[in-house]
N, CA, C and O atoms as CSV, one atom per row, in Angstrom:
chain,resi,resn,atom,element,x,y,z
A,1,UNK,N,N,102.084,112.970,83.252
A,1,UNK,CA,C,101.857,111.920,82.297
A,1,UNK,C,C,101.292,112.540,81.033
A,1,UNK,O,O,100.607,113.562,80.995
A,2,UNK,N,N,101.665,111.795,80.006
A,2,UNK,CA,C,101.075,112.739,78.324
A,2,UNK,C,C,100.653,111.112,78.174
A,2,UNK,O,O,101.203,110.115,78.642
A,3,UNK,N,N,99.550,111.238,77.399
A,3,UNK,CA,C,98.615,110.285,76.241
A,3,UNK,C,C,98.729,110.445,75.021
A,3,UNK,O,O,99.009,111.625,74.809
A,4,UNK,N,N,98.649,109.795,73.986
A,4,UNK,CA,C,99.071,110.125,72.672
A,4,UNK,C,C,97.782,109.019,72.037
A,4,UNK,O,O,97.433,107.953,72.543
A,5,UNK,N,N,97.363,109.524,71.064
A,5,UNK,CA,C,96.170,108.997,70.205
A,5,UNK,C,C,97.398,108.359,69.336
A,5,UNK,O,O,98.510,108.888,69.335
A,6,UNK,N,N,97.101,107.192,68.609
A,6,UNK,CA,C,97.992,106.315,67.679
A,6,UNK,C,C,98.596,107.324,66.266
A,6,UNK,O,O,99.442,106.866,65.498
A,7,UNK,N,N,98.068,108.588,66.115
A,7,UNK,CA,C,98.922,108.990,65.068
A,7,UNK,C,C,99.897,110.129,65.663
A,7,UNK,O,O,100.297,111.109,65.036
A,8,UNK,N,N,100.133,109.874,66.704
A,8,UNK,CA,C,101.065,111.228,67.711
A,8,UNK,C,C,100.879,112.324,68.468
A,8,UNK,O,O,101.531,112.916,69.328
A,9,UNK,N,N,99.470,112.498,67.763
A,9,UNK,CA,C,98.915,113.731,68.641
A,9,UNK,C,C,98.437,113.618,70.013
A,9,UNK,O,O,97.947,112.630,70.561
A,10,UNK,N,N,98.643,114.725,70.462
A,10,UNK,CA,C,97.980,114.584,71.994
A,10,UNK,C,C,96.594,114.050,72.183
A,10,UNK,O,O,95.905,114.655,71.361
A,11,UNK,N,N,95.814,113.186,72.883
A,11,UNK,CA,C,94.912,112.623,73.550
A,11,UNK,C,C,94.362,113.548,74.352
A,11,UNK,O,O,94.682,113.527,75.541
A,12,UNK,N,N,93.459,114.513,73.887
A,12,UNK,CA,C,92.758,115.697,74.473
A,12,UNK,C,C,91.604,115.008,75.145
A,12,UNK,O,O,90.775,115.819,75.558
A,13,UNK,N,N,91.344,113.904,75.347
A,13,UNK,CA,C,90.087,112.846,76.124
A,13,UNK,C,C,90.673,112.767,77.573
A,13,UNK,O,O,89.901,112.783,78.532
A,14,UNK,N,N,92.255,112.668,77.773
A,14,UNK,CA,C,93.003,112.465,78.789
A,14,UNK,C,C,93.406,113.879,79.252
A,14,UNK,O,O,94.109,114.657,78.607
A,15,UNK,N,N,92.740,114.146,80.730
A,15,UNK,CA,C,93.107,115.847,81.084
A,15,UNK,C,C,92.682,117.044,80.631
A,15,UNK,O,O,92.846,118.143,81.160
A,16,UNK,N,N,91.903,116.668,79.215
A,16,UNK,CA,C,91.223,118.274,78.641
A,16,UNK,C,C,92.462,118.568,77.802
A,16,UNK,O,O,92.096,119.300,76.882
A,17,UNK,N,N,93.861,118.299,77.711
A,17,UNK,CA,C,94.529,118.478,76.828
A,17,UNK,C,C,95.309,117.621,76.113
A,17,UNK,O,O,95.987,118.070,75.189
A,18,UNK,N,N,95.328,116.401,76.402
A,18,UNK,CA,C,96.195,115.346,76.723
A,18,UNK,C,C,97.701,114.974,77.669
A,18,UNK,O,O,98.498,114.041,77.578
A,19,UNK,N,N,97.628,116.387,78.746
A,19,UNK,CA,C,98.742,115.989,79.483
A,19,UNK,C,C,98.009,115.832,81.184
A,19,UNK,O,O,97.723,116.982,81.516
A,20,UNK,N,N,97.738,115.135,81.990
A,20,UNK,CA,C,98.080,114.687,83.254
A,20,UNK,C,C,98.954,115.204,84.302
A,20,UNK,O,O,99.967,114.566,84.013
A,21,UNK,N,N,99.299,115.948,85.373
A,21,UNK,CA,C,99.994,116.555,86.213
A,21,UNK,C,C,99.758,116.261,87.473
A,21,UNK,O,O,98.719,116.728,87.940
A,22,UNK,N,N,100.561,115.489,88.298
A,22,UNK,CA,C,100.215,114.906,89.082
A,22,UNK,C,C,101.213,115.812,90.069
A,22,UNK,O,O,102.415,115.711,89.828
A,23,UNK,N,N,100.927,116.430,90.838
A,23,UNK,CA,C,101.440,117.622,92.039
A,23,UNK,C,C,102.314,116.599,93.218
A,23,UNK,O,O,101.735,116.129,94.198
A,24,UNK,N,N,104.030,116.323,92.880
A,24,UNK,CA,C,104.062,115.807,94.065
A,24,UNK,C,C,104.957,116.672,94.823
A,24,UNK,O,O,105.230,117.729,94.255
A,25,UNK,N,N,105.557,116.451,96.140
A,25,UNK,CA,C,105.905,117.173,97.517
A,25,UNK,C,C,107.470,117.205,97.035
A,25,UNK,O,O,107.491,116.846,95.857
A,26,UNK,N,N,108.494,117.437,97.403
A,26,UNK,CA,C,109.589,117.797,97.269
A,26,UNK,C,C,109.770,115.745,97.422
A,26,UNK,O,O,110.256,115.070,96.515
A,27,UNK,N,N,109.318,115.231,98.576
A,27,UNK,CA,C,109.253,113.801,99.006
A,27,UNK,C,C,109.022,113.009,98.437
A,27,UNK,O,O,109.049,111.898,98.967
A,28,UNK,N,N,108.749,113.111,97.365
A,28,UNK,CA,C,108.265,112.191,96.650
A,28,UNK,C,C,108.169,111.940,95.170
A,28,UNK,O,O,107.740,112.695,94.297
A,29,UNK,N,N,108.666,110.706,95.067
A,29,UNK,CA,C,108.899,110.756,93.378
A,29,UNK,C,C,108.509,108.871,92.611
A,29,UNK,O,O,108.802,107.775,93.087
A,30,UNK,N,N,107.954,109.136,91.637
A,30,UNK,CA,C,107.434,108.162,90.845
A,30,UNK,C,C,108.201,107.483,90.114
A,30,UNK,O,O,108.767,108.323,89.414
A,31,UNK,N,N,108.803,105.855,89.672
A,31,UNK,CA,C,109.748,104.987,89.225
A,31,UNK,C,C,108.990,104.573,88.383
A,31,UNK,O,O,109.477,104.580,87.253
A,32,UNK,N,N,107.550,104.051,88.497
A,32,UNK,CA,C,107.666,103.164,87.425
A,32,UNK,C,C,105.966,103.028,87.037
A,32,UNK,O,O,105.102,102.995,87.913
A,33,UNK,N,N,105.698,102.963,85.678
A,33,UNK,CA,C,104.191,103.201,85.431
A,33,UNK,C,C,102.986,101.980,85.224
A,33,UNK,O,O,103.707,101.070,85.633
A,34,UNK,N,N,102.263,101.591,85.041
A,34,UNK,CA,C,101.412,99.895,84.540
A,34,UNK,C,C,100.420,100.298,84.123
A,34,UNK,O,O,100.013,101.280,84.745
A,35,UNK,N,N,99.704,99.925,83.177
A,35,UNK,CA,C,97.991,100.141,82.733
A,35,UNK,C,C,97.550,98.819,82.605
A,35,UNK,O,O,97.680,97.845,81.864
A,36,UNK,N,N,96.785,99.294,83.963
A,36,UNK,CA,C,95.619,97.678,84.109
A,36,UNK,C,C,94.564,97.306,82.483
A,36,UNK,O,O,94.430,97.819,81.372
A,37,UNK,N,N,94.238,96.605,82.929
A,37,UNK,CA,C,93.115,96.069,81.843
A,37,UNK,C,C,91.742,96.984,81.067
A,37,UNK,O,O,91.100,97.145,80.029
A,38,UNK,N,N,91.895,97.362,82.372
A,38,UNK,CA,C,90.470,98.606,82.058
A,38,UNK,C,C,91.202,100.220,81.819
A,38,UNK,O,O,90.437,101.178,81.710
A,39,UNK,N,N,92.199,100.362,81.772
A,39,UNK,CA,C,92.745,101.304,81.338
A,39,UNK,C,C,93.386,102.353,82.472
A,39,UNK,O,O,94.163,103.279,82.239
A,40,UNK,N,N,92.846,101.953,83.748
A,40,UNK,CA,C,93.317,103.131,84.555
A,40,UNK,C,C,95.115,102.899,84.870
A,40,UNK,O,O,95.721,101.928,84.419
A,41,UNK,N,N,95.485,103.511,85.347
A,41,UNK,CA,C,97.107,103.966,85.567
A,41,UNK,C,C,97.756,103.312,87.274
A,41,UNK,O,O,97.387,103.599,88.412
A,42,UNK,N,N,98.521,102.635,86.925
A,42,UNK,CA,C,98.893,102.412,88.230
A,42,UNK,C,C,100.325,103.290,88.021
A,42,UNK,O,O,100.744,103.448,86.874
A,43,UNK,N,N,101.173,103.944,89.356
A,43,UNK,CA,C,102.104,105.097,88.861
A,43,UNK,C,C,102.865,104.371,90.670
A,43,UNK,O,O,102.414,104.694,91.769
A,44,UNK,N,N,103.886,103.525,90.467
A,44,UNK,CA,C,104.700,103.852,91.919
A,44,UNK,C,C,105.854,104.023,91.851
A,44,UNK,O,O,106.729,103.757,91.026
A,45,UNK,N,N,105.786,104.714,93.228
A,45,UNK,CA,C,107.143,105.329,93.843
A,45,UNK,C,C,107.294,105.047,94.974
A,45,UNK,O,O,106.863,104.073,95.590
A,46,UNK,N,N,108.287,106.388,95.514
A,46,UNK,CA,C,108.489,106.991,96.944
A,46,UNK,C,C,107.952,107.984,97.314
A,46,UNK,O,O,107.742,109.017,96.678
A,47,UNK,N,N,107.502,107.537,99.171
A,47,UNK,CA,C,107.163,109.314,99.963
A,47,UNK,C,C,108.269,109.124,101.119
A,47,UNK,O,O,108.698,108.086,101.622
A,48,UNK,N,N,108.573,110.402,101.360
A,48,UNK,CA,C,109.014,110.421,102.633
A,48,UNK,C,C,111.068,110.715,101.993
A,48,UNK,O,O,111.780,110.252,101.102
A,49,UNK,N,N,111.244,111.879,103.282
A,49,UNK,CA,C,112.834,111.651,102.906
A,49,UNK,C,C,113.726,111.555,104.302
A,49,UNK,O,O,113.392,111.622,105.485
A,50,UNK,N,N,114.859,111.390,103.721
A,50,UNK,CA,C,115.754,111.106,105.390
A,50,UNK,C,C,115.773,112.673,106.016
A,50,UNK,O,O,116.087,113.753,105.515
A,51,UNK,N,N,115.367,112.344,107.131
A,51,UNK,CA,C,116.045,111.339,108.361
A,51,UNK,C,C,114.395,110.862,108.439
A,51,UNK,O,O,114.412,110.000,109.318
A,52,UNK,N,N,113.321,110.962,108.072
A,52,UNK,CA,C,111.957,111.059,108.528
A,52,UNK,C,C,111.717,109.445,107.363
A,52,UNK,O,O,112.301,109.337,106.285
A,53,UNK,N,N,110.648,108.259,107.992
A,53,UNK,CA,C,110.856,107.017,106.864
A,53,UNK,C,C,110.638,107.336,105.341
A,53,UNK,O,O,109.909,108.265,104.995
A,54,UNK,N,N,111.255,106.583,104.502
A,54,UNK,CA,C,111.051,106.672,103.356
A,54,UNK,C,C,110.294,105.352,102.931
A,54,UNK,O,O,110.726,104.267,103.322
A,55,UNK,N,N,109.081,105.440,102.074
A,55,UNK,CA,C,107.999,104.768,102.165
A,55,UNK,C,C,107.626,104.277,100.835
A,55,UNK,O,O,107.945,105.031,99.915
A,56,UNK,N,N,106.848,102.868,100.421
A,56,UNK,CA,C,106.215,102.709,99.245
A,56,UNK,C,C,105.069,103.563,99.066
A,56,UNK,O,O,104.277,103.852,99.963
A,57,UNK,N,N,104.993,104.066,97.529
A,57,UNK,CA,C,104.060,104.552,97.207
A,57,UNK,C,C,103.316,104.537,95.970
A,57,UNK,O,O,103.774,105.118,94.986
A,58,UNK,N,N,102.085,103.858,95.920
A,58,UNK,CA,C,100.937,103.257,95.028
A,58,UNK,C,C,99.961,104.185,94.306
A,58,UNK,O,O,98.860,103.691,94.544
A,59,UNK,N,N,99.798,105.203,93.596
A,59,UNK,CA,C,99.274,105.527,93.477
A,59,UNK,C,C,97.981,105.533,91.787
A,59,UNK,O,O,98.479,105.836,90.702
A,60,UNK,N,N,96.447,105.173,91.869
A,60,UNK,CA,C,96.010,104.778,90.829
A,60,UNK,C,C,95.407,106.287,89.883
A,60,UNK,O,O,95.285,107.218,90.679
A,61,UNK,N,N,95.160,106.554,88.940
A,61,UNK,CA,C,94.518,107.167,87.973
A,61,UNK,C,C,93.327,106.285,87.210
A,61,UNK,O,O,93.336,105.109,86.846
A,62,UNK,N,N,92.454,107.156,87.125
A,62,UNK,CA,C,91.291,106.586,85.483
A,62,UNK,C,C,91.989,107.030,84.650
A,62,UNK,O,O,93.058,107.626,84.514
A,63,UNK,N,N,90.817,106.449,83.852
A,63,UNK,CA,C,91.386,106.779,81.912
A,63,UNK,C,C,91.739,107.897,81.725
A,63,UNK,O,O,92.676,108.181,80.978
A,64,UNK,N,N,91.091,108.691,82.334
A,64,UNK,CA,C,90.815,110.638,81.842
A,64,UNK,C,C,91.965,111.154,83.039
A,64,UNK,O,O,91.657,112.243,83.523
A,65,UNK,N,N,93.124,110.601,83.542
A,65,UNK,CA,C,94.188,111.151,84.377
A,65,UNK,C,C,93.680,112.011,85.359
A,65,UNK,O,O,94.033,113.188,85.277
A,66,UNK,N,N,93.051,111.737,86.122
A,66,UNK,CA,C,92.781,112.163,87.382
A,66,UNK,C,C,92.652,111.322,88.476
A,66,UNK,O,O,92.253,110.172,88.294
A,67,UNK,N,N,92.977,111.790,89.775
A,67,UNK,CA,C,93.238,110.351,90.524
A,67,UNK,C,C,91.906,109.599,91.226
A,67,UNK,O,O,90.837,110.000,91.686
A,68,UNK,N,N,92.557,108.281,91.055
A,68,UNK,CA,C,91.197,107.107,91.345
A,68,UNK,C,C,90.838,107.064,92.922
A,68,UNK,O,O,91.349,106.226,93.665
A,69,UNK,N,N,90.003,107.944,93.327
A,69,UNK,CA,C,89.589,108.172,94.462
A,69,UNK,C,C,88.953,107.090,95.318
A,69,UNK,O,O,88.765,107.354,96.506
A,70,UNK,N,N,88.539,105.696,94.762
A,70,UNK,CA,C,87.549,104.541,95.019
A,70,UNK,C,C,89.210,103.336,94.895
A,70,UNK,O,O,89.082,102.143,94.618
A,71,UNK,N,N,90.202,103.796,95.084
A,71,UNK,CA,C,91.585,103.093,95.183
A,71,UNK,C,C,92.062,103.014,96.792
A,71,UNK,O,O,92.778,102.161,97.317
A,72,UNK,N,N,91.566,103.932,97.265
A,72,UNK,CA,C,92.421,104.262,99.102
A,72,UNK,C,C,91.785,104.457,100.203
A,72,UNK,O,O,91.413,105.603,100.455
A,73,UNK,N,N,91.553,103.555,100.977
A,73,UNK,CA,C,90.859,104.611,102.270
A,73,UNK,C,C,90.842,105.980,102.202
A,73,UNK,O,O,89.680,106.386,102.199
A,74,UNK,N,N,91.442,106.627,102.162
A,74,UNK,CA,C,91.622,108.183,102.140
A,74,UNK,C,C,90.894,108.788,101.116
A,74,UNK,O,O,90.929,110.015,101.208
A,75,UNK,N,N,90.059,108.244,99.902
A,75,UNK,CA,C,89.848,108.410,99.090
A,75,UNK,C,C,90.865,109.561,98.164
A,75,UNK,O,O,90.554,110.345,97.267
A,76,UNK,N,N,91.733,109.368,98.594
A,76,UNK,CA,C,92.801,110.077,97.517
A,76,UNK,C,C,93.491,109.683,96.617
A,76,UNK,O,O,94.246,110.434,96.000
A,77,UNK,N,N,93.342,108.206,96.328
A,77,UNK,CA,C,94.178,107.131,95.277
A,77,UNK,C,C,95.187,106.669,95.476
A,77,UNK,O,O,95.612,105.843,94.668
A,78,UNK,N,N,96.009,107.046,96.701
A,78,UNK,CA,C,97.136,106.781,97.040
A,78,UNK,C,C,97.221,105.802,98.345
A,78,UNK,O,O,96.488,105.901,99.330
A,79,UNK,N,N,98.286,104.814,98.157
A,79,UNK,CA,C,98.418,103.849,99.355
A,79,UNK,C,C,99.781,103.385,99.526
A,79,UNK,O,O,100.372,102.458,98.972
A,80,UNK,N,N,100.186,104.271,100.463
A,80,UNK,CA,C,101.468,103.875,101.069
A,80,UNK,C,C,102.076,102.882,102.353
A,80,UNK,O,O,101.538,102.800,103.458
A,81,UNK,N,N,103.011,102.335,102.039
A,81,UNK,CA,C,103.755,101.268,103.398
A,81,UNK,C,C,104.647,101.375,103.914
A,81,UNK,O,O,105.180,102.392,103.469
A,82,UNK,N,N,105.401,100.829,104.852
A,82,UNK,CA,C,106.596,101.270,105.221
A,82,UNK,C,C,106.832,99.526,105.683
A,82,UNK,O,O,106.091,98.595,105.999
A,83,UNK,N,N,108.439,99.759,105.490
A,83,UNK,CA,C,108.769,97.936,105.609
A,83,UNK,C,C,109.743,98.490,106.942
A,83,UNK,O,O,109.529,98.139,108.102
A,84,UNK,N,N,110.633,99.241,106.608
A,84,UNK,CA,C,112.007,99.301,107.422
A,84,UNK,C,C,111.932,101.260,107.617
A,84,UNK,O,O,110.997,102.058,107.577
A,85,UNK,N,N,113.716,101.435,107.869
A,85,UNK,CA,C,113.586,102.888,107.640
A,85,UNK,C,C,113.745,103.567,106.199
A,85,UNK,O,O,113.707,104.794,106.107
A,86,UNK,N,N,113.924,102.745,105.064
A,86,UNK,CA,C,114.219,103.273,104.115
A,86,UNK,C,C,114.016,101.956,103.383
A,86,UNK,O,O,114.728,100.966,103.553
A,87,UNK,N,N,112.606,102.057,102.251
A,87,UNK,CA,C,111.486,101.764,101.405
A,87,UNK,C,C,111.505,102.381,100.023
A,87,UNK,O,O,110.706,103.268,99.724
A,88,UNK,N,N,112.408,101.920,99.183
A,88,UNK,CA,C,112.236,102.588,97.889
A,88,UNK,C,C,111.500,101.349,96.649
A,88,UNK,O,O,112.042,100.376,96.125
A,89,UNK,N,N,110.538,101.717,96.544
A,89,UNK,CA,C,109.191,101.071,95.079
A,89,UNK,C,C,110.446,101.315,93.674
A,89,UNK,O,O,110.940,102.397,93.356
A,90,UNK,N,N,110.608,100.526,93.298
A,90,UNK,CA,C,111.265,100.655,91.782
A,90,UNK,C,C,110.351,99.949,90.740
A,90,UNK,O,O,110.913,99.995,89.646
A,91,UNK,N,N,109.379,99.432,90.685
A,91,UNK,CA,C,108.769,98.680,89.618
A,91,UNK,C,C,107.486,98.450,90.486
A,91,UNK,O,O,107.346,98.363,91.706
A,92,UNK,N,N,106.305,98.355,89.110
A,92,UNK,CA,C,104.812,97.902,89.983
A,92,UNK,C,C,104.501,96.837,88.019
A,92,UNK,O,O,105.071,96.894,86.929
A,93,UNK,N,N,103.723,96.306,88.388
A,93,UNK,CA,C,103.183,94.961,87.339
A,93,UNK,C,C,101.427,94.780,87.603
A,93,UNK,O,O,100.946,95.021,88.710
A,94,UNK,N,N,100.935,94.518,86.925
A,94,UNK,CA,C,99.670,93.706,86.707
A,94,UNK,C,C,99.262,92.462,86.338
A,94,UNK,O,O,99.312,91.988,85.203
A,95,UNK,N,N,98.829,91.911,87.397
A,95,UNK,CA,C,98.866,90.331,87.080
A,95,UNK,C,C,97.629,90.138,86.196
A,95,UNK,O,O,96.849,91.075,86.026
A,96,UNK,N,N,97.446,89.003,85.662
A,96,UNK,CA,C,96.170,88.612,84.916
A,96,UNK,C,C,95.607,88.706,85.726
A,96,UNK,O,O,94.582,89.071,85.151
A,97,UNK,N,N,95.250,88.683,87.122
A,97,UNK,CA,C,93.714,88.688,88.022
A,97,UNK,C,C,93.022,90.166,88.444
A,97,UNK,O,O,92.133,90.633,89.156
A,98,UNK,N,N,94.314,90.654,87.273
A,98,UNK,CA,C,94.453,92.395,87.723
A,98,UNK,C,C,94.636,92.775,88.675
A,98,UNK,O,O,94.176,93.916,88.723
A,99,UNK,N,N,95.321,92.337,90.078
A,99,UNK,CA,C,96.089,92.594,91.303
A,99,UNK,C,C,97.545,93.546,90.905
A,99,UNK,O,O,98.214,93.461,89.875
A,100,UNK,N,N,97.698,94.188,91.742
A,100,UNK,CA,C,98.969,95.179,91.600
A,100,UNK,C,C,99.705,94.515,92.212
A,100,UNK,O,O,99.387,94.062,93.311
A,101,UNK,N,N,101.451,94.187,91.371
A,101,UNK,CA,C,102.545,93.790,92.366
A,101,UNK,C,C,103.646,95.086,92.264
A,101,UNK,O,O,104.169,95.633,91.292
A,102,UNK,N,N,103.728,95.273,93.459
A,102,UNK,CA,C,105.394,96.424,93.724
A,102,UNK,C,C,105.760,95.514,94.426
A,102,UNK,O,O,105.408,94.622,95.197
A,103,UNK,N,N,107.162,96.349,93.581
A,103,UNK,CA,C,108.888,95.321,94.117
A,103,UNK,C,C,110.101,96.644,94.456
A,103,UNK,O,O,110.087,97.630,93.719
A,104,UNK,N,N,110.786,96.586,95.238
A,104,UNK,CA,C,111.788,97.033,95.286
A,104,UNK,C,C,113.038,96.375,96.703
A,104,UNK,O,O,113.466,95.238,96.901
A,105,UNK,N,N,113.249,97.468,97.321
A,105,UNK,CA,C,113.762,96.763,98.496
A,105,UNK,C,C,113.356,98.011,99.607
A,105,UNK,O,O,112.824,99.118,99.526
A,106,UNK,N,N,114.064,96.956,100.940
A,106,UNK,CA,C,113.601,98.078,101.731
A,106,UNK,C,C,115.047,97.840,103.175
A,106,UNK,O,O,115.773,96.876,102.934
A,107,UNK,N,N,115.259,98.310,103.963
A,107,UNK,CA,C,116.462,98.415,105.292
A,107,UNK,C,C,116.414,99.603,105.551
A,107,UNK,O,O,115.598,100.525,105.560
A,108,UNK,N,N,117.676,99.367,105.808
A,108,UNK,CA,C,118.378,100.683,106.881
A,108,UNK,C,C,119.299,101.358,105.958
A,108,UNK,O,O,118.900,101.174,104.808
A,109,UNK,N,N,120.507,102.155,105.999
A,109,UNK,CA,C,121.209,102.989,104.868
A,109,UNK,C,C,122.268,102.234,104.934
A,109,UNK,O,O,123.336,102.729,104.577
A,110,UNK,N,N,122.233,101.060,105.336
A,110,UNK,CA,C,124.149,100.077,105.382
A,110,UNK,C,C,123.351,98.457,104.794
A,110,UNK,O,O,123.975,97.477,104.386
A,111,UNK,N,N,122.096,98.563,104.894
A,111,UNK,CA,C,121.963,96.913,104.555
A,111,UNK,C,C,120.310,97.208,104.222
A,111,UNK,O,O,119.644,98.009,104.877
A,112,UNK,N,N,119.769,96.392,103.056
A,112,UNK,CA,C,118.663,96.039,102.546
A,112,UNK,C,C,118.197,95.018,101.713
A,112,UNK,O,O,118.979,94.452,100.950
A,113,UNK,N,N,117.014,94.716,101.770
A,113,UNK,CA,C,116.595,93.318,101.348
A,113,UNK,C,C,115.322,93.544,100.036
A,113,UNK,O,O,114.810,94.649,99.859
A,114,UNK,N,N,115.073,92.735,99.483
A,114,UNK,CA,C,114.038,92.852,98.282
A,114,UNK,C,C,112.971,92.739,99.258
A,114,UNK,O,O,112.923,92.142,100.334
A,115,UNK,N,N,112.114,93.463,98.625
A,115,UNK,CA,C,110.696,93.746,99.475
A,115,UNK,C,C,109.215,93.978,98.010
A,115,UNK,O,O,109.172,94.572,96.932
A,116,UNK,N,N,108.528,93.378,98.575
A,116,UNK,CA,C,107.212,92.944,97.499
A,116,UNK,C,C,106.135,93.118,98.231
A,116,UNK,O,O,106.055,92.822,99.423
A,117,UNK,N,N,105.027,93.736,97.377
A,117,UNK,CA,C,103.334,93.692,98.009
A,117,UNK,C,C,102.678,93.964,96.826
A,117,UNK,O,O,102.893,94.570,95.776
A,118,UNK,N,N,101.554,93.127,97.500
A,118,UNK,CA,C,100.695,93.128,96.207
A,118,UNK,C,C,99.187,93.552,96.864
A,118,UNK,O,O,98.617,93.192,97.894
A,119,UNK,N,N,98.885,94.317,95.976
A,119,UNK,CA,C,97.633,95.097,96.214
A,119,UNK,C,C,96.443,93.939,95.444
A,119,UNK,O,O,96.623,92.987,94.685
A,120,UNK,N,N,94.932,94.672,96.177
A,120,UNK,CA,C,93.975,93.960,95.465
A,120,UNK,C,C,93.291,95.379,94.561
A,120,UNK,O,O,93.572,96.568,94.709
A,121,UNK,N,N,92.359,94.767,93.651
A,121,UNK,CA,C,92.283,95.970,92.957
A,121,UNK,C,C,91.313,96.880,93.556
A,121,UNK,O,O,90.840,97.781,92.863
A,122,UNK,N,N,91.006,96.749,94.644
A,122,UNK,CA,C,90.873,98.428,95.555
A,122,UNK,C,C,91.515,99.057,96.018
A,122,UNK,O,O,91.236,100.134,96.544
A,123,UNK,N,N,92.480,98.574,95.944
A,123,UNK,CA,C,93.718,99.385,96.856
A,123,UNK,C,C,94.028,98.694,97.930
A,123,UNK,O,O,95.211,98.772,98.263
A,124,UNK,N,N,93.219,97.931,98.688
A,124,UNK,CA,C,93.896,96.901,99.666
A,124,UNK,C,C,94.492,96.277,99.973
A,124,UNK,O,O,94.050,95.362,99.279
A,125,UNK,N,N,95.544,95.675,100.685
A,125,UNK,CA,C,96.452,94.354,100.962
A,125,UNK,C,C,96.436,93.122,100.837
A,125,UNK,O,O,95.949,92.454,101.750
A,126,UNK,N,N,96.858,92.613,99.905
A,126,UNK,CA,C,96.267,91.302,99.340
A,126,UNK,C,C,97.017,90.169,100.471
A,126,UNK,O,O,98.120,89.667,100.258
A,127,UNK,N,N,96.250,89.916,101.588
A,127,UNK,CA,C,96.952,89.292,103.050
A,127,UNK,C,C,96.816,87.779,102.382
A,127,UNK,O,O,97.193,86.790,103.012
């Protein structure tokens, strides 16, 4: 991720230089980005590849691009699901109550359905 201060230049407040590098696995890859209210980063994707599930994946940042550790049980910022055998996240949103919604779909490799979850803003399952 790069930050940009309003006249183009890099955002050296964000990362120490203004660029963000987020280390992912061969498995895994990021669709689509949101900035909540307070500024931190919501970033989802996919983990996981065939034949092994392929999975939603949530992952939050602060302001300063490093990951939001107070977002996941794991304290690693990341919170993943699995619907079916194959779970691909294409879009995440912020509602006014500041709840996270991901959308994409999810099945098998011959048939799939739209699939939605919405997080609370800890990272939890909004049941």
């Amino acid at each position: 991720m790069v930050r940009f201060n309003t006249n183009g230049s890099l955002d050296t407040t964000f990362d120490g230089d203004g660029i963000a590098i987020l280390v992912l696995a061969d498995s895994q890859s990021i669709s689509d980005i949101a900035i909540q209210p307070d500024g931190k980063i919501i970033a989802g994707g996919t983990t996981g590849e065939n034949p092994n599930p392929i999975d939603f994946m949530v992952v939050r940042f602060n302001t300063n691009g490093s990951p939001d550790a107070s977002f996941s049980p794991t304290g690693i910022g990341v919170i993943t699901t699995s619907f079916d055998t194959f779970d691909l996240l294409t879009s995440v949103a912020i509602q006014t109550d500041d709840k996270i919604v991901a959308g994409g779909y999810s099945g098998t490799f011959s048939s799939a359905d739209f699939s939605l979850i919405r997080l609370n803003t800890t990272g939890s399952f909004d049941t």
